[in-house]
C-alpha positions as CSV (number, residue, x, y, z in Angstrom):
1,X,-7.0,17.3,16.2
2,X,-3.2,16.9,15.3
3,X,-2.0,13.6,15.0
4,X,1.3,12.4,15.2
5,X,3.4,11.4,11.5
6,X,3.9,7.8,13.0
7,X,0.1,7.6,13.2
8,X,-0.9,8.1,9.9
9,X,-0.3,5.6,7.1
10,X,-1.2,4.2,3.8
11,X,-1.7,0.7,2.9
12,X,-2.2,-0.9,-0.4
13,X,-2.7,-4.5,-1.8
14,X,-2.1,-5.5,-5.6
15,X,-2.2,-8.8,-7.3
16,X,1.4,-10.2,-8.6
17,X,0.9,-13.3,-11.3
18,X,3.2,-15.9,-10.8
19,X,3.2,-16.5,-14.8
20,X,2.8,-13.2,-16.9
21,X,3.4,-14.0,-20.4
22,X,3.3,-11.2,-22.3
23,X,0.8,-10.2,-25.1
24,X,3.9,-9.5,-27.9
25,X,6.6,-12.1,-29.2
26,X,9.6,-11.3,-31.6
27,X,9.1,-13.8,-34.0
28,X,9.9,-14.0,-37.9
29,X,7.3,-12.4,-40.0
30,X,4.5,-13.8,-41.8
31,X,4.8,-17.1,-39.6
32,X,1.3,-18.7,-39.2
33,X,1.6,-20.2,-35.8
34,X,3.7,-18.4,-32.7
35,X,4.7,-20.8,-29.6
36,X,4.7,-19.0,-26.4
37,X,6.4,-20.5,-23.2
38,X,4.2,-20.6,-20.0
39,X,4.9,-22.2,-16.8
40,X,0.9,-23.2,-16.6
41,X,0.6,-20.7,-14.2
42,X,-1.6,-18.0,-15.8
43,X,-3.8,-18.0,-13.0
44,X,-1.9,-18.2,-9.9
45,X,-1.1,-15.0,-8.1
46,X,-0.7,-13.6,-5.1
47,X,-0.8,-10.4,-3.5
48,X,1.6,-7.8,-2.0
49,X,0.2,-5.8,0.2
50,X,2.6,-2.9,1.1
51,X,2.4,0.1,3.3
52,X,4.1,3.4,4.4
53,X,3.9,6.4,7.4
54,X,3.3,9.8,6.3
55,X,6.7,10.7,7.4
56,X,7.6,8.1,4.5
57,X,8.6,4.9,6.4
58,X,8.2,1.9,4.6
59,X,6.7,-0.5,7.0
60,X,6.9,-4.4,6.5
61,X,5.4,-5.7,3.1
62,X,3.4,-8.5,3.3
63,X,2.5,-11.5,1.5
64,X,-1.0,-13.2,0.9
65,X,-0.9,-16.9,-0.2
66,X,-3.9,-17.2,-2.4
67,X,-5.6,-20.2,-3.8
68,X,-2.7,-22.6,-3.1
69,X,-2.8,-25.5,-0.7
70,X,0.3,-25.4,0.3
71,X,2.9,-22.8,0.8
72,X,5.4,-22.0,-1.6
73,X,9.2,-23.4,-0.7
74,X,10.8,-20.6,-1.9
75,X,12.8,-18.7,1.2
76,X,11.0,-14.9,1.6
77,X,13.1,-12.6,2.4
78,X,14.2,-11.6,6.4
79,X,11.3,-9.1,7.5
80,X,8.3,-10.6,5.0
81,X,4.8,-11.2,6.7
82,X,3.8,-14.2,5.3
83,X,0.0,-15.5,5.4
84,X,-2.9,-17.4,3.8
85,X,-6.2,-15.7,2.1
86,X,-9.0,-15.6,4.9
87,X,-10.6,-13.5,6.9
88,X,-8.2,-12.8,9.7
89,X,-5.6,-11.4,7.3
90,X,-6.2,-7.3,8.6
91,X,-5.8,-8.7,12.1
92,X,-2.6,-9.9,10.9
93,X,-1.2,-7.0,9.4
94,X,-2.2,-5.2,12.0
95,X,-0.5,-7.0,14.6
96,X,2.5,-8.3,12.6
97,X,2.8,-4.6,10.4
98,X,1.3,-1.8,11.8
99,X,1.8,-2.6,15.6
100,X,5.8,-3.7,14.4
101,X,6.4,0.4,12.9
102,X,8.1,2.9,14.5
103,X,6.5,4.4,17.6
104,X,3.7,1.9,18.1
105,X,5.3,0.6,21.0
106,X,4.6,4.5,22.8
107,X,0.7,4.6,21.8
108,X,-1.7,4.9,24.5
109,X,-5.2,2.7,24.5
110,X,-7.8,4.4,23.5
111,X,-11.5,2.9,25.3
């Protein structure tokens, strides 16, 4: 069975830390104690989940609030899904992403 490019696709999701401090400081040698600036965050994240055709269109990324009670007031950028950690989060994408790429709109149903 051949399918078309526009049907095929590949979708990942990684973890972004809002806070990342890193595991090396420039410092002054032989110094006993070493102060690192944090925001407190260490443990918030979200996560990204991005995705692409085989024909290597990028479709919409999307965001996943995690663990947060309410949504950050930073602007996301024009074209951004945006949405909280449950279990309707692939139907979302999957309306909002993969039903929003290039020729879904021509797709038959399949029963």
């Amino acid at each position: 069975m051949k399918y078309e490019v526009v049907r095929i696709g590949n979708m990942d999701e990684t973890p972004v830390w809002l806070d990342m401090p890193l595991a090396r400081t420039v410092n002054t040698r032989r110094e006993k104690t070493v102060l690192i600036n944090t925001t407190g965050h260490e443990k918030s994240r979200f996560t990204v989940v991005l995705s692409c055709l085989a024909d290597a269109t990028k479709l919409k990324p999307m965001v996943i609030i995690v663990k947060r009670k309410t949504m950050p007031k930073e602007k996301f950028p024009a074209g951004v899904v945006v949405h909280w950690m449950d279990e309707e989060s692939l139907k979302i994408w999957i309306q909002k992403v993969w039903k929003a790429r290039p020729g879904a709109f021509s797709e038959r149903k399949v029963y």
